[in-house]
N, C-alpha and C positions, 0 to 999 in steps of 0.2 A: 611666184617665188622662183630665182634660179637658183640650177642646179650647178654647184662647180666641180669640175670634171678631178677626177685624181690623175687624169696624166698632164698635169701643169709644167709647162713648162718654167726652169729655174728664170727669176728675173733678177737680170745681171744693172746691178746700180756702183758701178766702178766709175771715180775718175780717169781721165784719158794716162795720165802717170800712173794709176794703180796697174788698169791694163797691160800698159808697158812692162811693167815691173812683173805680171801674172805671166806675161807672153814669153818673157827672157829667160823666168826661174821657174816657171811650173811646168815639168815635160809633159803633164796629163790635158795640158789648159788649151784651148782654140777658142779663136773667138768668131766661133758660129752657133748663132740659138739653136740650127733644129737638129744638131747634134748636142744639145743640152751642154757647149762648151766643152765637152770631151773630145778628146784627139783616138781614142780608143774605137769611139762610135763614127767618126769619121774614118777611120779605116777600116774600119768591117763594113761601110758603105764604097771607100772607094779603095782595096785592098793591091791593087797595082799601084795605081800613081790617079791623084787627084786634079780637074781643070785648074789651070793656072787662076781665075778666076776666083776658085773655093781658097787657095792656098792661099793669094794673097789677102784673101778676107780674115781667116785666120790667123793671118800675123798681124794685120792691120797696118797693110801696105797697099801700097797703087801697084798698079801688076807691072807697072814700066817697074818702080823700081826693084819687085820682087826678081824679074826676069834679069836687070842688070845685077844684081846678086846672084843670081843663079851664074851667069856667064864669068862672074867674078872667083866662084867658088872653085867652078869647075877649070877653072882656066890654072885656079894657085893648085888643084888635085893631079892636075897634070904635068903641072910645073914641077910640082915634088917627088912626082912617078920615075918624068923621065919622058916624057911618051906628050908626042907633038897634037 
């Protein structure tokens, strides 16, 4: 007989549009299992700044285009600062 463990991990059965939709409107939501989907538990893991790699799995992006969002964000925060 097995034995099932109580630290189960949640199993996430979202369509590709649910996820979207979780990614966009839930500020708690990441979409990494062995932070159990939590953005909370990923930060008390990576509490400075997380590899581009983790981020972009979390949003469920290719890292090209996380990164060109990043250059895009940071380019309109500078734009609006003032500051070259």
């Amino acid at each position: 007989m097995k034995m099932q463990s109580k630290n189960l991990k949640p199993k996430l059965s979202l369509s590709p549009e649910e996820i979207k939709n979780r990614i966009e409107n839930d500020p708690s939501f990441v979409l990494v299992k062995r932070f159990d989907y939590s953005i909370d538990k990923l930060v008390k893991r990576y509490p400075h700044s997380c590899p581009d790699h983790i981020a972009a799995q979390a949003l469920d992006l290719d890292i090209e285009v996380l990164q060109e969002r990043y250059i895009q964000i940071v380019g309109k925060l500078r734009l609006g600062m003032g500051v070259e």
